[in-house]
N, C-alpha and C positions, 0 to 999 in steps of 0.2 A: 190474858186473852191471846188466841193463836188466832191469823188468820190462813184458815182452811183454803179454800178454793175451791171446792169441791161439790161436783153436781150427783149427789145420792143414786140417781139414776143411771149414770155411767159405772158407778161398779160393781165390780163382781162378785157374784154370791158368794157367801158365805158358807165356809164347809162345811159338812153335816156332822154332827157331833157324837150321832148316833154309830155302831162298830160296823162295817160290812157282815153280810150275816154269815154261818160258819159255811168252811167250804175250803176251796182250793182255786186260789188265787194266783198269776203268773206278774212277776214285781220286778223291781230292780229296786238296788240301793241309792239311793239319793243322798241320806246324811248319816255319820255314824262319829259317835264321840266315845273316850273313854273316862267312866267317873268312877266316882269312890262311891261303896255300895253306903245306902240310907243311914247302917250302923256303924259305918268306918272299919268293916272288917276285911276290906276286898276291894276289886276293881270291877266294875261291870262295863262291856258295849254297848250302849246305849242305839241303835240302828233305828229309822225309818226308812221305810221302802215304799212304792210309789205303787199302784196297780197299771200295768202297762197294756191290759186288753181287757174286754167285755165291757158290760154293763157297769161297772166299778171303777171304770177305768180312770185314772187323775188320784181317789181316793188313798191317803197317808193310812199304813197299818206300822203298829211300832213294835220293836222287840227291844226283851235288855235279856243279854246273856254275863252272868258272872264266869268270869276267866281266870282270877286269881281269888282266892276268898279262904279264909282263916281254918274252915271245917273244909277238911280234904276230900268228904264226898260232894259237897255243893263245887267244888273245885273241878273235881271228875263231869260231873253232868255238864258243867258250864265250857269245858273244854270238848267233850265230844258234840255240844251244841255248834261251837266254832268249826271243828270238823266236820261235820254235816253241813252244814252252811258252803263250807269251804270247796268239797265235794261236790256240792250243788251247784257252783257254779264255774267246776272246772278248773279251780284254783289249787296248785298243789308247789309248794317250798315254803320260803320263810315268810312269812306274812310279817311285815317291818311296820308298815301304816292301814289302817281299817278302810282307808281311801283306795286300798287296792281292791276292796270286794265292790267300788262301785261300781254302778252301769251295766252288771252283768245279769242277765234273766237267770232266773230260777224261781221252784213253785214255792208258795210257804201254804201250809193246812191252818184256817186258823178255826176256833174254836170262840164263841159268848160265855164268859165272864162273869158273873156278878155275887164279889167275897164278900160285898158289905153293902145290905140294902139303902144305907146313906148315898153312895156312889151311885154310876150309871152303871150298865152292864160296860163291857170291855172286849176288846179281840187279845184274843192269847195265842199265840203261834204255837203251834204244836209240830211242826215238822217241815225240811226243806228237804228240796226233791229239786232234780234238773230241771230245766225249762224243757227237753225234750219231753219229759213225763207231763205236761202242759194239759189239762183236760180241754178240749175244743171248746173256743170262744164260742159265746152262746148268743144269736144274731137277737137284738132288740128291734121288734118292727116299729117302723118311721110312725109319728104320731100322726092318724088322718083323724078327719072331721065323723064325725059320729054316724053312722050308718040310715037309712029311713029303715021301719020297723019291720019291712015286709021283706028286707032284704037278708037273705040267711046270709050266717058269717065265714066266712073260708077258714078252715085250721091252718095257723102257721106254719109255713115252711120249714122245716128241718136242718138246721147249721149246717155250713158249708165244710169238710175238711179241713185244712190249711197245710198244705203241702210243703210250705218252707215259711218261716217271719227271718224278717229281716233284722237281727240282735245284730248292737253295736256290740265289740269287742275289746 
């Protein structure tokens, strides 16, 4: 037996398990490891990235890029995946540790998933893009109380520009 502490009510939700839906998302890197690919024939990066604006915003999207891998064309893709990435976020010499892509904005495209009806569907990243190339945060109106019937509804506002964000570097 453990004892907990713990008042059920005090914490915080639990992530959603479901993918963001497909689009173009503005992220930074958060966590990135390197492993050995499923069949032992490679090394893959394993990277999660964080959503850092919109309606998505908080939500973990993951990518694995193979870097080294035994068939020289899965090699090739897996290395100008890392150059694009790289690219994307303004990064250019020798990349030493995968710790050096973090905290930097850049867009990822990502793309639903689903190779095996057993599974959930999934986000698959299909392409990194600068953060400048950013599509304009898409303003979420504040939740209000339910309208009375007779009152027609206004169309939402239009998103604002964003003339500069503030990226750590």
């Amino acid at each position: 037996m453990a004892t907990l502490n713990l008042n059920t009510e005090d914490l915080p939700e639990p992530d959603s398990l479901e993918p963001v839906p497909a689009g173009e998302y503005l992220v930074e890197i958060i966590e990135s490891d390197a492993l050995q690919t499923k069949a032992g024939n490679g090394e893959r990066l394993a990277i999660t990235f964080e959503v850092i604006e919109g309606e998505f915003r908080g939500r973990k999207i993951w990518d694995g890029i193979n870097y080294r891998h035994s068939n020289p064309k899965a090699q090739e893709i897996g290395q100008k995946q890392i150059n694009a990435l790289c690219r994307a976020i303004g990064f250019s010499g020798h990349l030493e540790d995968s710790t050096q892509l973090h905290g930097a904005p850049l867009v990822v495209r990502v793309i639903i998933e689903q190779d095996d009806p057993q599974y959930r569907p999934k986000n698959i990243v299909k392409a990194y893009k600068a953060a400048s190339e950013a599509p304009a945060p898409v303003a979420t109106p504040p939740a209000r109380a339910a309208a009375p019937a007779a009152t027609q509804a206004r169309p939402a506002a239009a998103p604002a520009a964003v003339a500069s964000r503030p990226w750590k570097r």
